[in-house]
KEKE-3310 file (N, C-alpha, C; in steps of 0.2 Angstrom, whole numbers, plus 5000, padded with zeros to 4 digits):
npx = (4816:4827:4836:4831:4831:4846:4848:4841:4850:4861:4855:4854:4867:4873:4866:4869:4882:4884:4878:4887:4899:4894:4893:4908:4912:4906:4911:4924:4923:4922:4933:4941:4936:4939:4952:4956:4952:4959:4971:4971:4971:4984:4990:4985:4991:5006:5008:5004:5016:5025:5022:5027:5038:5044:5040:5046:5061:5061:5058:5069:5081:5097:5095:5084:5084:5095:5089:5080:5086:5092:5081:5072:5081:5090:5105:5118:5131:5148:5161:5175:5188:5186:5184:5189:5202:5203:5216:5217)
npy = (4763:4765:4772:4784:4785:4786:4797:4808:4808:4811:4824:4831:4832:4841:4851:4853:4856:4867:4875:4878:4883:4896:4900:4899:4910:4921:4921:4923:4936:4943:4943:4947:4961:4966:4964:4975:4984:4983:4988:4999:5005:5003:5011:5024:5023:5021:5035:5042:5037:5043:5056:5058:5053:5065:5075:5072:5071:5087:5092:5088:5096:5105:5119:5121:5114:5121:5134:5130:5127:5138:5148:5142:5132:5143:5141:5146:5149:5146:5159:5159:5158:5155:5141:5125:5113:5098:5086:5069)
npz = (4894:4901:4893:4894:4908:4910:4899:4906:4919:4913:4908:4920:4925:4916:4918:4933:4931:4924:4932:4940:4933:4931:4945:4947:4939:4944:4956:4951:4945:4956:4964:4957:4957:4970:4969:4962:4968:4982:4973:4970:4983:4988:4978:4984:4996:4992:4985:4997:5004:4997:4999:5012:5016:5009:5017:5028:5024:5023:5036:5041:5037:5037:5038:5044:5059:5063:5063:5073:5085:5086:5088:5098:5108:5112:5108:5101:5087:5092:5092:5081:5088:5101:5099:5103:5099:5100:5101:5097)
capx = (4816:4835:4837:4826:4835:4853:4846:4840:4857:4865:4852:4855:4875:4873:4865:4874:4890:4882:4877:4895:4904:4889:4897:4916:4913:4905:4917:4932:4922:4921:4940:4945:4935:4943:4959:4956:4951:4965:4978:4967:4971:4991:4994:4986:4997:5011:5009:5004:5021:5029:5021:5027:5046:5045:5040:5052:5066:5061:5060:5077:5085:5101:5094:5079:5089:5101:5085:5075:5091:5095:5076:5070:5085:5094:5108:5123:5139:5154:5166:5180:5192:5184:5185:5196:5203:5205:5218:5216)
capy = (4765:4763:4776:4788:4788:4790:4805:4811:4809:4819:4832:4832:4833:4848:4859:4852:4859:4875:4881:4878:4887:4903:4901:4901:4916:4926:4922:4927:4943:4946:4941:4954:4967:4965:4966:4982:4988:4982:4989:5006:5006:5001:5015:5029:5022:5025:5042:5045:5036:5048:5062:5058:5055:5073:5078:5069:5077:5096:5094:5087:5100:5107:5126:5120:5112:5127:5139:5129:5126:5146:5150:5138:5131:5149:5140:5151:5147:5150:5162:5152:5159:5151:5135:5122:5106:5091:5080:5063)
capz = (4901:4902:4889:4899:4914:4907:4897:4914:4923:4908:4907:4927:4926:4912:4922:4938:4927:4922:4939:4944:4929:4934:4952:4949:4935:4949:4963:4949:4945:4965:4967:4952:4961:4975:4967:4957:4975:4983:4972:4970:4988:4988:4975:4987:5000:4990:4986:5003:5006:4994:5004:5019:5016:5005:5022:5035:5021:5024:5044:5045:5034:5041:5039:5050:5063:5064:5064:5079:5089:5090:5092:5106:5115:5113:5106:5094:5085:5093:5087:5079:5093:5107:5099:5105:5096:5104:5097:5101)
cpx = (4823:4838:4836:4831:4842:4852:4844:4844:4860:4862:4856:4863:4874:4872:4867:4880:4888:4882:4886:4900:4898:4894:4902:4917:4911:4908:4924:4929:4922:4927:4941:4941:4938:4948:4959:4955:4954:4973:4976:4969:4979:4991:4993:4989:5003:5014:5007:5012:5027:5028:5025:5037:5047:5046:5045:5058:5067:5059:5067:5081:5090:5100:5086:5080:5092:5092:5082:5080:5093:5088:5074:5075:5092:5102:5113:5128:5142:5159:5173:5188:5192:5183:5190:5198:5205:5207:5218:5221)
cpy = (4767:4770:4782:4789:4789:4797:4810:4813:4812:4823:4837:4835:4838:4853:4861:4857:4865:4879:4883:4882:4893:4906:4903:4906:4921:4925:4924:4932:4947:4946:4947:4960:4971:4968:4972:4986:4989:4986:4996:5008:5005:5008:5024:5028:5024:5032:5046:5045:5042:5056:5063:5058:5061:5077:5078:5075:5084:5095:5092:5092:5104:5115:5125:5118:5116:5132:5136:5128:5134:5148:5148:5135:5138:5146:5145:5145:5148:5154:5157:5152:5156:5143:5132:5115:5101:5085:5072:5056)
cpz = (4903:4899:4893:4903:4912:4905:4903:4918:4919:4908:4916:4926:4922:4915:4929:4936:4926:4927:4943:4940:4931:4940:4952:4944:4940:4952:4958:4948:4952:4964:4961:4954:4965:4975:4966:4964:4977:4980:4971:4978:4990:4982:4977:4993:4997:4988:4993:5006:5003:4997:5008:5019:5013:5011:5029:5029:5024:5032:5045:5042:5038:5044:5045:5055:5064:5067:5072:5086:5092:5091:5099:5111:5117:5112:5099:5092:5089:5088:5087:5085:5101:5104:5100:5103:5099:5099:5102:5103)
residu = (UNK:UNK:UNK:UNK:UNK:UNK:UNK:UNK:UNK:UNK:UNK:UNK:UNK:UNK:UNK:UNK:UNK:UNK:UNK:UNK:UNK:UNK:UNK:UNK:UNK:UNK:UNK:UNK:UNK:UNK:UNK:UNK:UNK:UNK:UNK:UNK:UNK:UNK:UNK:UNK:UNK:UNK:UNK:UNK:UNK:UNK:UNK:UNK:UNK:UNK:UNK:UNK:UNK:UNK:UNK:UNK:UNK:UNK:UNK:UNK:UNK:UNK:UNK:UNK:UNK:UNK:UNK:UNK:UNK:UNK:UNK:UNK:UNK:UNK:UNK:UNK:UNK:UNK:UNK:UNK:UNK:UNK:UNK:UNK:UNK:UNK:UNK:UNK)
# end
């Protein structure tokens, strides 16, 4: 009888143990889906982030600044004879 239920508590604790390794193999194939998700997601942020600086670049260029300055605020050069040095 003695034998019997030991066998019992072991067969019990195997399968106890198996359901539990099933469990934390599917929560690590969850968590590495995730991941793969996640960093699938982190590498179109960066190329958006590289978009986006390529694009702040070409607004600030000197030739676009000089062109939107004489279109919109009617802004010119002066000629160099009308300028005046201020020593300090």
């Amino acid at each position: 009888m003695m034998g019997k239920m030991a066998f019992l508590v072991l067969a019990l604790s195997v399968f106890v143990s198996a359901i539990g390794v099933v469990y934390s193999v599917h929560e690590s194939r969850k968590l590495f889906v995730q991941l793969q998700s996640l960093q699938a997601q982190r590498d179109e942020m960066d190329v958006e982030w590289g978009r986006l600086q390529l694009e702040q670049s070409t607004w600030a260029t000197d030739a676009r600044i000089e062109d939107l300055a004489s279109r919109k605020l009617d802004m010119i050069i002066p000629p160099p004879n009308t300028i005046v040095m201020v020593k300090p």
